[in-house]
PyMOL CGO cylinders between C-alpha atoms (Angstrom):
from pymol import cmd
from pymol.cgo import CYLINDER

trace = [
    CYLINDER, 12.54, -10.88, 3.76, 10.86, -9.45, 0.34, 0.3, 1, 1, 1, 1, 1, 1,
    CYLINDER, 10.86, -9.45, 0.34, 7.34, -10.56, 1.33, 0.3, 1, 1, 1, 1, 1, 1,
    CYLINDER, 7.34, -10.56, 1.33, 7.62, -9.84, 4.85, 0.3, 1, 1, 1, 1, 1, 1,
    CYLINDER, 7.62, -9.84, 4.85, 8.23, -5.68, 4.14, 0.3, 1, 1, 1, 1, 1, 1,
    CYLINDER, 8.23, -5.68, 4.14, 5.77, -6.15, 1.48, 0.3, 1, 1, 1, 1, 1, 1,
    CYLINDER, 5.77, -6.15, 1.48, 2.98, -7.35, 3.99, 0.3, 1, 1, 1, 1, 1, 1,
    CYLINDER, 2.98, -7.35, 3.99, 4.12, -4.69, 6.58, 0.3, 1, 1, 1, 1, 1, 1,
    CYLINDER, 4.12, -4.69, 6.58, 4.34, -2.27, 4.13, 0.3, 1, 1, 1, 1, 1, 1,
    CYLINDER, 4.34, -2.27, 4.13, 1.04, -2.84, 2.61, 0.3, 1, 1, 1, 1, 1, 1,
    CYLINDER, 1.04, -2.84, 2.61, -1.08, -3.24, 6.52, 0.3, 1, 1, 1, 1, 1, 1,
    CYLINDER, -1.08, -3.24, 6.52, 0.72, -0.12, 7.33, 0.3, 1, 1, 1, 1, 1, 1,
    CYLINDER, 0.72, -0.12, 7.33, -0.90, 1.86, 4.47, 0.3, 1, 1, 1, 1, 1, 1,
    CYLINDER, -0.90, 1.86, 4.47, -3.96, 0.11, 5.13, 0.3, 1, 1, 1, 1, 1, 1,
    CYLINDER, -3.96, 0.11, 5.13, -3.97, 1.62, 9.01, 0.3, 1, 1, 1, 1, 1, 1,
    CYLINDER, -3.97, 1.62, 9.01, -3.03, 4.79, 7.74, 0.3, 1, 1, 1, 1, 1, 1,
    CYLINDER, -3.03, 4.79, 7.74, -5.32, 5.41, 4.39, 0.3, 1, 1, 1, 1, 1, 1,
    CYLINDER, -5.32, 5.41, 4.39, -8.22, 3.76, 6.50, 0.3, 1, 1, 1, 1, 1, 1,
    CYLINDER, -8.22, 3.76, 6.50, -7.82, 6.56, 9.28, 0.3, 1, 1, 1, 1, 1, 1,
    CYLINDER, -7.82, 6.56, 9.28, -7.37, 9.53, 7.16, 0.3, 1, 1, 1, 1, 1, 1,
    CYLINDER, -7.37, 9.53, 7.16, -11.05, 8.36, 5.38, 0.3, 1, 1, 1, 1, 1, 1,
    CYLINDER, -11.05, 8.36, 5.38, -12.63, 7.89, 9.13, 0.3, 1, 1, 1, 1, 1, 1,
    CYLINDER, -12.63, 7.89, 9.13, -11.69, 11.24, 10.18, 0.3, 1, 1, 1, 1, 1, 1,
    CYLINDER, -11.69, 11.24, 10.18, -14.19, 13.90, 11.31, 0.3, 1, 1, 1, 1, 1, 1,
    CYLINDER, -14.19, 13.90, 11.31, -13.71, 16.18, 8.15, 0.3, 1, 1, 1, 1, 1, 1,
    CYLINDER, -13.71, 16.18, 8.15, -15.50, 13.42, 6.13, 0.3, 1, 1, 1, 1, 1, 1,
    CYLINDER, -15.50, 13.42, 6.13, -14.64, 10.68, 3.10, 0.3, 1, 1, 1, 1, 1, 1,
    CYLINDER, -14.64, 10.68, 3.10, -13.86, 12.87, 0.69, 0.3, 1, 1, 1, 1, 1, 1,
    CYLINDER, -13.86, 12.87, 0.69, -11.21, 14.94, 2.27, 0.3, 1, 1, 1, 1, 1, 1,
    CYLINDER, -11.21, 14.94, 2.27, -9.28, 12.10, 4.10, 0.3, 1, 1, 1, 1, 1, 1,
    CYLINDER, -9.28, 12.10, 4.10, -9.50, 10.35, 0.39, 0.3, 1, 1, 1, 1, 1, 1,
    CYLINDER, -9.50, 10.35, 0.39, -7.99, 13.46, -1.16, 0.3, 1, 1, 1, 1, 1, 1,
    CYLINDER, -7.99, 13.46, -1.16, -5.38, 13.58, 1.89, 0.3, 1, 1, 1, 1, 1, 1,
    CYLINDER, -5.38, 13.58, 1.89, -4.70, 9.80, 1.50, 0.3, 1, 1, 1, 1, 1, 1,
    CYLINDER, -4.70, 9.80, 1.50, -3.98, 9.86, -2.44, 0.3, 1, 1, 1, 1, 1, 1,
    CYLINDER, -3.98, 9.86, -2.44, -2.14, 13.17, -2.04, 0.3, 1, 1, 1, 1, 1, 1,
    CYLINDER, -2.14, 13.17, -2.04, -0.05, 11.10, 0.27, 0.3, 1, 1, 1, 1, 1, 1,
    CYLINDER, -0.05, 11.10, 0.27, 0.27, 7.86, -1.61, 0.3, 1, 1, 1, 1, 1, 1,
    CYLINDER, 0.27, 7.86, -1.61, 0.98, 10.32, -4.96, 0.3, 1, 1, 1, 1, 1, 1,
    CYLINDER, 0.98, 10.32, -4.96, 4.28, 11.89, -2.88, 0.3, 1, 1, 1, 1, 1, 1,
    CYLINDER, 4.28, 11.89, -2.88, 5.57, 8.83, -1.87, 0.3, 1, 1, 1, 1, 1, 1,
    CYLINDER, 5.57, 8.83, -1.87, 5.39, 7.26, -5.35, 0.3, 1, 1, 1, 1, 1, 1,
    CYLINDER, 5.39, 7.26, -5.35, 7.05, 10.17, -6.59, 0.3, 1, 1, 1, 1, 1, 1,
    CYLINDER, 7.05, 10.17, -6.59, 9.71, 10.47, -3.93, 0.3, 1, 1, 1, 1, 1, 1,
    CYLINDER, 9.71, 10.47, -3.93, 10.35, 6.65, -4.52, 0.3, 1, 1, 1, 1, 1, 1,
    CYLINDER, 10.35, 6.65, -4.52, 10.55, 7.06, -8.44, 0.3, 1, 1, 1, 1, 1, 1,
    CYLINDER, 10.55, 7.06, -8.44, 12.72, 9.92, -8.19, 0.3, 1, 1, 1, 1, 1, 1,
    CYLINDER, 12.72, 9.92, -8.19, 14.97, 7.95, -5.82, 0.3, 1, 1, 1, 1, 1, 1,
    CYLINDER, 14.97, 7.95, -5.82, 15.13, 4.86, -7.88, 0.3, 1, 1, 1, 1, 1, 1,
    CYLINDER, 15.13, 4.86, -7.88, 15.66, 7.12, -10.91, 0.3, 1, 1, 1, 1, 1, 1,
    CYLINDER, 15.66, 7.12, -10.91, 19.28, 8.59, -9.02, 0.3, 1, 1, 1, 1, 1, 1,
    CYLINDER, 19.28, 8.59, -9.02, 20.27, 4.96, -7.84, 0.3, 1, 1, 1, 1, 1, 1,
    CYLINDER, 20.27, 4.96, -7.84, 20.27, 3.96, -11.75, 0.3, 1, 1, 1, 1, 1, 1,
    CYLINDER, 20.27, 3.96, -11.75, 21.97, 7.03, -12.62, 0.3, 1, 1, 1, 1, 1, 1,
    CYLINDER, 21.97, 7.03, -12.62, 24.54, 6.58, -10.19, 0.3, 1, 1, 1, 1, 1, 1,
    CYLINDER, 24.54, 6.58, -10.19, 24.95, 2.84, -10.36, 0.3, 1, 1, 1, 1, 1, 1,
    CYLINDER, 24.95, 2.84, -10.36, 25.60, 3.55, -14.43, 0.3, 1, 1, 1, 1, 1, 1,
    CYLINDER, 25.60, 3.55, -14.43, 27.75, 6.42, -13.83, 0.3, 1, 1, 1, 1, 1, 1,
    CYLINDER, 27.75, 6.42, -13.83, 30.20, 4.08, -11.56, 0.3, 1, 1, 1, 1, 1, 1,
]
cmd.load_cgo(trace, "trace")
C-alpha cells in the first residue's frame, strides 16, 4: 500500500509540476509557481507531522 501512494503520489506531481512549466507565461514562472507549491506542501506536511508527535507524546 506504501509504494503504491508513493508512485501515485510522485506521477501526480509529475502531471502537475510538468503543466505549470508548459504554461503560456513561460519556464520560469510555472518553475517559480511549481516550487512555491511543492515548498507549501512540505511545510504544511512538516507542520502536521510536527502536531501528530506532539500529541501522540502528550497522550
Amino acid at each position: 500500500m506504501f509504494n503504491t501512494s508513493r508512485q501515485i503520489g510522485g506521477a501526480l506531481a509529475v502531471a502537475v509540476f510538468g503543466a505549470l512549466i508548459s504554461t503560456r507565461a513561460g519556464f520560469q514562472h510555472g518553475l517559480r509557481i511549481g516550487l512555491a507549491l511543492a515548498a507549501a506542501i512540505a511545510l504544511v506536511a512538516a507542520l502536521a507531522a510536527a502536531l501528530r508527535m506532539a500529541a501522540r507524546c502528550a497522550a
